[in-house]
C-alpha positions as CSV (number, residue, x, y, z in Angstrom):
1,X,-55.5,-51.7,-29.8
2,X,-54.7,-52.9,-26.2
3,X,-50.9,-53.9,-27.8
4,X,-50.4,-50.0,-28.5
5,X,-51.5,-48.7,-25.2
6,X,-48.9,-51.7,-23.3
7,X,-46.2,-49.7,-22.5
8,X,-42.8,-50.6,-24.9
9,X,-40.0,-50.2,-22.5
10,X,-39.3,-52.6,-20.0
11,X,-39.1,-49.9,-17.2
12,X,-42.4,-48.8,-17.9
13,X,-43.6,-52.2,-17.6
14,X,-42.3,-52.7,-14.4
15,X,-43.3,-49.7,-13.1
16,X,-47.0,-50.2,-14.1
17,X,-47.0,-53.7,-12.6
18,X,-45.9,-52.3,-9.4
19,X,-48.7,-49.5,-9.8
20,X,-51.5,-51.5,-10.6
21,X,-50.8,-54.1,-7.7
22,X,-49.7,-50.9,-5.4
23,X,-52.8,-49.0,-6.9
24,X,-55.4,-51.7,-5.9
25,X,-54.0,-52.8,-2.6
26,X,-54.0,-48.9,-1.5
27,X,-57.6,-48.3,-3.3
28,X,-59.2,-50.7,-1.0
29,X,-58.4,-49.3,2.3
30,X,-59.4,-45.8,1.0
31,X,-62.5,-47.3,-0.4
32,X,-63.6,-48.9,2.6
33,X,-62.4,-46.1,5.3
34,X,-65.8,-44.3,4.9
35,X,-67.5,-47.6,5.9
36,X,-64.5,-47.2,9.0
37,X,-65.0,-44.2,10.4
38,X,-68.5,-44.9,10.7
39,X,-68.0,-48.2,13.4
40,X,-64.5,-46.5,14.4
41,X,-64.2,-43.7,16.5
42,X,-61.4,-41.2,16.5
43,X,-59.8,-42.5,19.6
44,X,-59.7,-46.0,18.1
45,X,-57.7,-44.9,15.1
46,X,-55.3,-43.1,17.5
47,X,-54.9,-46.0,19.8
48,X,-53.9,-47.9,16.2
49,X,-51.6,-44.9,15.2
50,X,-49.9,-45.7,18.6
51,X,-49.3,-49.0,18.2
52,X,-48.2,-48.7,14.1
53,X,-46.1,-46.5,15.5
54,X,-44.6,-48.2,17.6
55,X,-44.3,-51.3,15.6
56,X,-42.8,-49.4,12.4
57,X,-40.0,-48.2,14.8
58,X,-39.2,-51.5,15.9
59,X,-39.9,-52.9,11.8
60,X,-36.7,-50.4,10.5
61,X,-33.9,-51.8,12.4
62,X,-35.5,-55.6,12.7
63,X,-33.1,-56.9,9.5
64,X,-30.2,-54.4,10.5
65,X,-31.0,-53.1,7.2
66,X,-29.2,-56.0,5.2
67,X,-32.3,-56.0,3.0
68,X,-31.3,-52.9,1.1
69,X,-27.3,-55.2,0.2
70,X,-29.6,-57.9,-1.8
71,X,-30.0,-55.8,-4.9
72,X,-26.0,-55.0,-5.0
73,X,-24.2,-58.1,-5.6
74,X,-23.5,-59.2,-9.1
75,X,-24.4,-63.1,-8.3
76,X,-27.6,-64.1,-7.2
77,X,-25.6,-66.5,-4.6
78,X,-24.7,-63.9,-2.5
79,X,-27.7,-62.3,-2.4
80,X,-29.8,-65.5,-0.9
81,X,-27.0,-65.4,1.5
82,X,-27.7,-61.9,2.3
83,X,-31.5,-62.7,2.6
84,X,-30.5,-65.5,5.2
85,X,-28.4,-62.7,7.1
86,X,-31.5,-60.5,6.7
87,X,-33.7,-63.5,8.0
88,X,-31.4,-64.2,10.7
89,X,-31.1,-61.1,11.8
90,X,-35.5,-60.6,12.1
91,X,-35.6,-63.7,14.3
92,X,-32.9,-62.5,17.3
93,X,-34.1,-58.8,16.7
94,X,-37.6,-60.1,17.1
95,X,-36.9,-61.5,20.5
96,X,-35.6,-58.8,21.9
97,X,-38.0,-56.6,21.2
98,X,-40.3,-59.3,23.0
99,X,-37.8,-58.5,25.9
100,X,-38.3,-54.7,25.8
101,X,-42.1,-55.3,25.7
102,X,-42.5,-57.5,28.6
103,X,-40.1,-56.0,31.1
104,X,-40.9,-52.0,30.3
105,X,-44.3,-52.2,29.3
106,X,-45.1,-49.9,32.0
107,X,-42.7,-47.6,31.7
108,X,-43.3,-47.5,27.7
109,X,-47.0,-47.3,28.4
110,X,-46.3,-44.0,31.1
111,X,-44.7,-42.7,28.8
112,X,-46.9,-42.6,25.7
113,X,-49.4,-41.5,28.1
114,X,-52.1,-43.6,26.7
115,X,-53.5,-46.8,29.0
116,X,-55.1,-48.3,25.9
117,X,-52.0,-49.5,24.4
118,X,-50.3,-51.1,27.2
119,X,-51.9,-55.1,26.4
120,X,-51.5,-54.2,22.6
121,X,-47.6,-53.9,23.3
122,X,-46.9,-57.6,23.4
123,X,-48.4,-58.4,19.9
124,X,-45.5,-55.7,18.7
125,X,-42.8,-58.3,18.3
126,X,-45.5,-60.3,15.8
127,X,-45.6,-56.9,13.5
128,X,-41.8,-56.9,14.1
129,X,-41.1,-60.0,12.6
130,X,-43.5,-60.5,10.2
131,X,-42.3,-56.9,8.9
132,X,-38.7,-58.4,8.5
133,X,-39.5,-61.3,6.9
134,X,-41.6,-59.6,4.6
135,X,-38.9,-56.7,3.9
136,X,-36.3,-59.4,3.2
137,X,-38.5,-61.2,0.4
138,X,-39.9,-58.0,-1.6
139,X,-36.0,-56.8,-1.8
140,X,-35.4,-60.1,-3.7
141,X,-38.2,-60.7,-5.7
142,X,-37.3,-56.9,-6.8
143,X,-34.0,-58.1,-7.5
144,X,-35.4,-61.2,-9.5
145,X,-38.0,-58.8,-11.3
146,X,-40.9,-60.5,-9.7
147,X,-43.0,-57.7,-9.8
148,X,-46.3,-59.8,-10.3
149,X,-45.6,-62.0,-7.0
150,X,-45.0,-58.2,-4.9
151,X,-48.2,-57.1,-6.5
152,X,-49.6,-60.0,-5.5
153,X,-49.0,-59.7,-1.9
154,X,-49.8,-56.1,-1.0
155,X,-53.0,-57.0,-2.8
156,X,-53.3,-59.7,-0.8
157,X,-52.5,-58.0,2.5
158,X,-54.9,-54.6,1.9
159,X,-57.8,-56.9,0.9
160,X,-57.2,-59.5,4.2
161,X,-57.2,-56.3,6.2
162,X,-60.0,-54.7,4.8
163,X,-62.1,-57.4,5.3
164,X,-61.0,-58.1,8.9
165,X,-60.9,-54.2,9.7
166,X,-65.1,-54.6,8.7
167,X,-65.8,-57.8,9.9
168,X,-64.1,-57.2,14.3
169,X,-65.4,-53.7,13.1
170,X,-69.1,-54.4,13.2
171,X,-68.2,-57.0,16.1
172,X,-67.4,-54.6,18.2
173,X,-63.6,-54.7,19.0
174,X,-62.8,-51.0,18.4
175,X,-58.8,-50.1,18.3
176,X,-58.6,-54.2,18.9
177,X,-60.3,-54.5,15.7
178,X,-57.5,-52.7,13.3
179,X,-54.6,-53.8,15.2
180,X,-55.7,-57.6,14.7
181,X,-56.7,-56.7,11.7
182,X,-53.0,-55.4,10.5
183,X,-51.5,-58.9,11.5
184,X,-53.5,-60.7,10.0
185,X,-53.1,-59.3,6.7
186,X,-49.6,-59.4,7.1
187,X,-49.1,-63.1,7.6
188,X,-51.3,-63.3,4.9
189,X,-48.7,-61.0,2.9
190,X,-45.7,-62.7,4.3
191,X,-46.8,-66.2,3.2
192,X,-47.8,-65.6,-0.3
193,X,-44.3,-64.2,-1.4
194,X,-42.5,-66.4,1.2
195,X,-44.0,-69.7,-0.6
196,X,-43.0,-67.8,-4.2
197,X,-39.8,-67.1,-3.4
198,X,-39.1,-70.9,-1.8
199,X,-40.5,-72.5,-5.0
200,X,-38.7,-70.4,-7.7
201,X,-35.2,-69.7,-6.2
202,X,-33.7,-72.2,-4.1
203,X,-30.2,-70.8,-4.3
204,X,-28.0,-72.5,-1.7
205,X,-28.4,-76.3,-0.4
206,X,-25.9,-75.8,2.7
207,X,-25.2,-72.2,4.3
208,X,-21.8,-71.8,4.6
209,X,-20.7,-69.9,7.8
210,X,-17.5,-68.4,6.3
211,X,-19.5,-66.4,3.1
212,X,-22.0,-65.5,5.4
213,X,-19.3,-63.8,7.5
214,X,-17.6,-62.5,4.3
215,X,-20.8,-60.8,3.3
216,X,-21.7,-59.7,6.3
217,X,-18.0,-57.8,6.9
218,X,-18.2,-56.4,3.3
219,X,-22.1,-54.9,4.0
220,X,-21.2,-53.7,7.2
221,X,-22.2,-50.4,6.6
222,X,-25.7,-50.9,6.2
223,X,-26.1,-51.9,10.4
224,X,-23.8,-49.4,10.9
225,X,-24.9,-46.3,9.3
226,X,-28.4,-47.4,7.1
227,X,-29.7,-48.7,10.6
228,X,-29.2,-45.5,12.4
229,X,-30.4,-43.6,9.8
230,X,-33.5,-45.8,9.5
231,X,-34.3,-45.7,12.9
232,X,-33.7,-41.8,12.9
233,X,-36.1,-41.0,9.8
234,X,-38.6,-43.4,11.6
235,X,-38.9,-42.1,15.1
236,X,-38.9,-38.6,14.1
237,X,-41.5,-39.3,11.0
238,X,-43.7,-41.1,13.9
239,X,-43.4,-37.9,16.4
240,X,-46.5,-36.0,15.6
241,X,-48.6,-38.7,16.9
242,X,-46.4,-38.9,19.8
243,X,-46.4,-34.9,20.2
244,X,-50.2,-35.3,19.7
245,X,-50.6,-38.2,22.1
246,X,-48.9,-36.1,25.1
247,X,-49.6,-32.5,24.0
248,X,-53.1,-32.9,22.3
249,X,-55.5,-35.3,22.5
250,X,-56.6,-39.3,21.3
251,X,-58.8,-37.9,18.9
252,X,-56.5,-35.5,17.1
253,X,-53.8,-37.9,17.0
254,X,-56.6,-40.3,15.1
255,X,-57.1,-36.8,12.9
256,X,-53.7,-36.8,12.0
257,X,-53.4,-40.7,11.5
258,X,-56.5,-40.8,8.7
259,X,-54.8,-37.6,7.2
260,X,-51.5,-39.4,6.6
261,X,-53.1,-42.6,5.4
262,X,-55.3,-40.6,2.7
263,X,-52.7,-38.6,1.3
264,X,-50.2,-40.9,1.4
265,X,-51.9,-43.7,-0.5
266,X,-51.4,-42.1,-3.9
267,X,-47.8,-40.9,-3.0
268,X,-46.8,-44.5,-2.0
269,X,-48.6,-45.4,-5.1
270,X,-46.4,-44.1,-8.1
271,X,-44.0,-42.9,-5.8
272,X,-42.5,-46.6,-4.3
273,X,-43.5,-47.9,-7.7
274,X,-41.1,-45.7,-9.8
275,X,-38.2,-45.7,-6.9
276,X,-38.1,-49.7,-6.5
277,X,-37.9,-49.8,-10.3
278,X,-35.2,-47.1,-10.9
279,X,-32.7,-48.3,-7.6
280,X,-32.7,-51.8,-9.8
281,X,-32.7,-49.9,-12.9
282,X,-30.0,-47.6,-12.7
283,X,-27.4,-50.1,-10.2
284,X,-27.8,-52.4,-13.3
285,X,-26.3,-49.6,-15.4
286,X,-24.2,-48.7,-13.0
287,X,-22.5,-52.1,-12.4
288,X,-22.2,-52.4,-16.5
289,X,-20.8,-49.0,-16.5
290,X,-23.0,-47.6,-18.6
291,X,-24.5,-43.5,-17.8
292,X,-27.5,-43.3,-16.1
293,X,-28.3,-39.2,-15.7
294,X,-30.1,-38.8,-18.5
295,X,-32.5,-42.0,-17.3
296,X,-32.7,-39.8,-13.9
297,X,-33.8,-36.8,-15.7
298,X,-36.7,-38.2,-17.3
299,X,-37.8,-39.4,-14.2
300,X,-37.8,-36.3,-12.4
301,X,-39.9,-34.7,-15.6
302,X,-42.0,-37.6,-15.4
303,X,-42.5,-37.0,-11.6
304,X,-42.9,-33.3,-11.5
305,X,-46.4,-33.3,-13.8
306,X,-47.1,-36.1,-12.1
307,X,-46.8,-34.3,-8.6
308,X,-48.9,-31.3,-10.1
309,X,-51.5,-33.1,-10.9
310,X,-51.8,-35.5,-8.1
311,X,-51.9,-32.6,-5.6
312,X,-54.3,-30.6,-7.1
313,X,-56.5,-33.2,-6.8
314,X,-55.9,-34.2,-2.8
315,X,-56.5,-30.2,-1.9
316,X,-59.9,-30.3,-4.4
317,X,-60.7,-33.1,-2.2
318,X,-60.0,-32.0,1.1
319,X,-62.9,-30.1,1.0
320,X,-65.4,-32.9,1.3
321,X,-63.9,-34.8,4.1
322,X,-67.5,-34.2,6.0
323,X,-69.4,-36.1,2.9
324,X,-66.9,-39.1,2.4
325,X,-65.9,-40.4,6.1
326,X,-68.5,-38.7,8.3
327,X,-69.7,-35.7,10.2
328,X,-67.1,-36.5,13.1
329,X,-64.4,-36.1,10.4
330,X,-64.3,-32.9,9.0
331,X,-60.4,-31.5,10.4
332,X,-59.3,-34.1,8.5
333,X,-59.4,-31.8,5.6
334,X,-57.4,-29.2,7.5
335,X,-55.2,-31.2,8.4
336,X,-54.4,-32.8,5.1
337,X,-54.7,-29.2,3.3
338,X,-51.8,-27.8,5.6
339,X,-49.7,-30.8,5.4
340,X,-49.7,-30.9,1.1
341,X,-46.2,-28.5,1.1
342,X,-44.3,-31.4,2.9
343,X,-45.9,-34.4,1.1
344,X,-45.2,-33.0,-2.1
345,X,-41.9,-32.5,-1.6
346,X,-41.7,-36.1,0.0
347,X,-43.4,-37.2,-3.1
348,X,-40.4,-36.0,-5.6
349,X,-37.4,-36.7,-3.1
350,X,-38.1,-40.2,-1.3
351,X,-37.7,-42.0,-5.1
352,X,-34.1,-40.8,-4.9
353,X,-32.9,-41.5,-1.5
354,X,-31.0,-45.2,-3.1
355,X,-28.4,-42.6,-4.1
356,X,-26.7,-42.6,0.0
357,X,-26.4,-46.5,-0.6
358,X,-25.1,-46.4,-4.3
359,X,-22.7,-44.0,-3.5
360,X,-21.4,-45.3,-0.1
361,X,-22.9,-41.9,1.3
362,X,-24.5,-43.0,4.3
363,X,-22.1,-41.1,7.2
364,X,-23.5,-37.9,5.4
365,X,-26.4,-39.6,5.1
366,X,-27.1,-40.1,8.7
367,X,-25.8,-36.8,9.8
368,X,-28.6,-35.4,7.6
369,X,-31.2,-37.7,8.9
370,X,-30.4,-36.1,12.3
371,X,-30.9,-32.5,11.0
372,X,-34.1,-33.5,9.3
373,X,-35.2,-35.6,12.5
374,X,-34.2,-32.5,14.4
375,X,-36.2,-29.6,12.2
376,X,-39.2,-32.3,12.7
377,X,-39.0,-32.4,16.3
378,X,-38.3,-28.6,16.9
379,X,-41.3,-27.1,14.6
380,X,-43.9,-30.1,16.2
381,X,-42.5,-28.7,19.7
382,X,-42.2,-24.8,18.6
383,X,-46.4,-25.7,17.8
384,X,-47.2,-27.4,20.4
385,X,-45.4,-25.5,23.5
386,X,-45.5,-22.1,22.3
387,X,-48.4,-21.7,20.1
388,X,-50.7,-24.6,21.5
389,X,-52.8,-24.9,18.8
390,X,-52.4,-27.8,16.5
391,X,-53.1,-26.1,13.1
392,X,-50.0,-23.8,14.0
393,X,-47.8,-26.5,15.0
394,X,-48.6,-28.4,11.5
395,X,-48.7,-25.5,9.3
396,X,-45.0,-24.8,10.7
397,X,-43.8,-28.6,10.8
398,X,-45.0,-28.7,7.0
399,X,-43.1,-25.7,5.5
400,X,-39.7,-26.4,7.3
401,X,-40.0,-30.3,6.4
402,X,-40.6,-28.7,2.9
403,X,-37.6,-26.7,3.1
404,X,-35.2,-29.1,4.0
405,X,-36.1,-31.6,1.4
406,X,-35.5,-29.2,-1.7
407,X,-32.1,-29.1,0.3
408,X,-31.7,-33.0,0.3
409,X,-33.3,-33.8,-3.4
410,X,-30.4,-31.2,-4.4
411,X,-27.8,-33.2,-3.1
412,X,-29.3,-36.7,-4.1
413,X,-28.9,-35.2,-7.8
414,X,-25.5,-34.3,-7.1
415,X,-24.1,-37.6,-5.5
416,X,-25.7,-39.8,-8.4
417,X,-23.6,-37.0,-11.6
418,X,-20.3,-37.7,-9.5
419,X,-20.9,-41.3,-9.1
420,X,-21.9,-42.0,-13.2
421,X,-18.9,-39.7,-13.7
């Protein structure tokens, strides 16, 4: 009986290993965030929006985006080299981001308006780095089909945090409590597919400066237009709490951070679990020139119901915000009701967004970025400044987010039919 229900193809089987360790590592946090918001105040999940914030921003540009070259090149060789760029690259980035911390902190922490972050800015560069490593190992393992060792880690890394989150929780910390809380579930992450990844695949004895070089020439494009796209997408996906921080208040901005982190668990879910496993999926066909479309088609069937269903569910939910995390929590609701037009389409677009890279897109790419980035910033503003009332300002930054990315999911569709043709 269990040998019919195991899915036959070998997609599906790597999708629902992804899923089930994504699944579980996302469940725990959810499950344990009524316990949260119980010994954590609103304001201490804004201060840890702040500084996620922050540290994400830093995170995207950390490798200078080599990460996303390691699934391209037909010889595992030049991949590890890539993953020693990648590596490389964390480490000097990582300093300098120490630099920016320890020389601006005031101006960084005048400008964020927010006192409580200032000391938690020097623990950045930890986030930074750990981020990059941890980037630079899950591209490879994707590219070596270790799906069980990537499941293994985020399980890892939500249940470490979890337990951390509860335990300086209770103890008093506050905002300390979840932003210690985050690194240490991260090392904990980073050395459990780090230690996989050294035992399984050791690659290259001596690193030969030359290839290095080489490789790094023929990705240049990936520091040069995947970084700036990166950081684009990043800063302007982070600016509601920074809207919120300066135009609102701490507590709203904590509003907005649990509504983001509850509706965005099941969209990373099945949506990072199908997109790792079609980029590898469909480059592999690709680089044996074989046609893909159809493949892309079923996909986009597959995550249309999917979509449906999974949104129904969030705004059925919504409504019980008050029962689940706490009398103090209710707006959560609203705010995750108004913000379901954007996620969906996020949900149905994000899976495809390989296609800039696999298509050597990414000028187009970026300029795009820069009009999303920009539609983002102008509707939060338009909300904030004119309308000053924070429903407004999401209900619009919702529907024109939604608009654009019907635009780009269009255009994703078309770059992959000219690239199998």
């Amino acid at each position: 009986m269990l040998k019919k229900l195991k899915p036959k193809s070998e997609f599906s089987r790597s999708v629902l290993t992804l899923m089930t360790g994504t699944t579980i590592a996302q469940a725990i946090p959810i499950a344990i965030s009524p316990i949260l918001t119980r010994i954590y105040t609103p304001e201490d999940f804004g201060v840890f929006a702040l500084y996620m914030s922050l540290a994400v921003i830093f995170s995207v540009i950390v490798t200078g985006r080599y990460e996303l070259a390691i699934m391209l090149p037909k010889k595992d060789s030049d991949a590890v080299y890539i993953v020693f760029l990648s590596v490389l690259i964390t480490l000097i980035m990582s300093v300098l981001t120490f630099l920016i911390m320890f020389f601006f902190n005031a101006n960084i922490t005048n400008l964020l308006g927010n006192r409580d972050i200032s000391n938690w800015l020097y623990f950045i560069p930890i986030s930074v780095f750990l981020s990059g490593i941890y980037q630079s190992l899950s591209y490879w393992k994707n590219r070596k089909k270790g799906y069980n060792e990537i499941a293994i880690s985020r399980v890892s890394q939500s249940s470490t945090g979890a337990t951390s989150n509860l335990l300086l929780g209770y103890s008093g910390f506050g905002s300390a409590g979840l932003i210690l809380s985050s690194i240490v579930s991260q090392v904990v992450a980073t050395v459990i597919l780090g230690k996989s990844s050294f035992d399984k695949h050791k690659k290259v004895k001596r690193v030969s400066k030359t290839k290095l070089i080489a490789l790094a020439k023929k990705y240049k494009k990936f520091p040069i237009y995947n970084t700036q796209h990166a950081l684009v997408n990043i800063v302007f996906s982070q600016m509601p709490i920074f809207i919120f921080s300066k135009f609102f208040n701490a507590s709203m901005m904590g509003y907005y951070a649990l509504s983001i982190r509850v509706i965005q668990t099941p969209i990373s879910i099945m949506g990072s679990a199908f997109g790792n496993v079609l980029y590898e999926k469909i480059v592999n066909k690709r680089n044996n020139k074989q046609k893909y479309m159809s493949q892309i088609y079923k996909f986009l069937q597959t995550q249309i119901l999917l979509a449906i269903v999974l949104f129904l569910s969030i705004y059925f939910l919504s409504n019980y915000m008050e029962i689940i995390f706490g009398k103090n929590w209710s707006e959560v609701g609203v705010y995750i009701k108004l913000l379901i037009p954007w996620l969906f389409m996020v949900f149905m677009v994000s899976p495809l967004a390989f296609s800039i890279n696999m298509t050597s897109n990414q000028a187009k790419g970026l300029f795009l970025e820069w009009v999303y980035g920009g539609i983002k910033l102008g509707s939060l503003l338009l909300g904030a400044i004119y309308f000053a009332d924070v429903h407004m300002t999401l209900i619009i930054f919702s529907i024109a987010n939604a608009l654009f990315l019907m635009y780009q999911g269009t255009w994703f569709i078309n770059l992959l039919k000219k690239e199998e043709k």
